[in-house]
N, C-alpha and C positions, 0 to 999 in steps of 0.2 A: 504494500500500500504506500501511499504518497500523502504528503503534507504540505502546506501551501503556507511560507513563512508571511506574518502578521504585519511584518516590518519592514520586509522591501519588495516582498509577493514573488522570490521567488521556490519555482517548485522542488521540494527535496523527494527524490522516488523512492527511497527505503525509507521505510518507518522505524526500524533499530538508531537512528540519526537521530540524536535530542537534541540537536545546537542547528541554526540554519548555515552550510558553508560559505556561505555568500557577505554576511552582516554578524555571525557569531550571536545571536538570536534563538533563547530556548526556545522548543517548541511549546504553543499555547502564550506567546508574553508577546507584548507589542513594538518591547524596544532593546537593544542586548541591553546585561548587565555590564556596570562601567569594568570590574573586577576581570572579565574575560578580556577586554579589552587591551589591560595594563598588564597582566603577567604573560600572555603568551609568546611561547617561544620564538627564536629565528628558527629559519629554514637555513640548512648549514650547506649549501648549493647558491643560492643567491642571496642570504640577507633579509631576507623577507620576513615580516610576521606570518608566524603557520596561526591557522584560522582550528580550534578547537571541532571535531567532526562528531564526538560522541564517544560512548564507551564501549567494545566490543569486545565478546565473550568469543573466545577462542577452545577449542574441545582438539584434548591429543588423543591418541591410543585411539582405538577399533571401534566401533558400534555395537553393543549388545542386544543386540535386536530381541533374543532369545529369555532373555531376564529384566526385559524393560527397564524401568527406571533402578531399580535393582543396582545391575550392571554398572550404573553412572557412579557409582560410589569409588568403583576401580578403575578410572581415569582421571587426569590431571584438566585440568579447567584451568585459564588462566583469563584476566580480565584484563584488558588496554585499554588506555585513553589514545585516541586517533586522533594525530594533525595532519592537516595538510595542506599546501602552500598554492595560493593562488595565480604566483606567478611564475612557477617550472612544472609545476603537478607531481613536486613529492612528496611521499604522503609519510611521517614517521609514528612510531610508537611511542608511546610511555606505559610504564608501570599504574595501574589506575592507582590515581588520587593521590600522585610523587608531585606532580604540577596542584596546586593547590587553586582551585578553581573559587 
């Protein structure tokens, strides 16, 4: 599904995205917060401010199809906070919630 940012109207197509990439604008609020604004990082390629993308849930090891939810106990999950730079298009990691939002 898609979201339709409040604040500069543009369209974000994944719904796992809480921040608009465009204006750094949670989803659901009308104007970013000044705090994303002020700590985000450079882009280490051109200097750029990386624009906050959301937090994504990363899953290692195999699928347990067989033991359902079960199964998920014996794989490693990991959670990243995603930047990415408006003016080369690279996208980096972080450890979630090392950048203090």
């Amino acid at each position: 599904m898609s979201w339709q940012c409040q604040h500069c109207n543009t369209t974000i197509d994944d719904d796992e995205f809480e921040v608009c990439w465009n204006c750094n604008c949670e989803k659901g609020q009308a104007a970013p917060a000044q705090s994303l604004r002020d700590i985000s990082p450079d882009c280490i390629r051109c200097k750029s401010a990386l624009t906050f993308l959301g937090t994504k849930s990363f899953h290692e090891g195999t699928r347990w199809g067989v033991l359902g939810d079960l199964g998920e106990f014996f794989v490693n999950k990991e959670n990243l906070d995603m930047y990415g730079c408006k003016s080369c298009g690279k996208v980096e990691f972080f450890i979630a919630g090392f950048i203090h939002r």
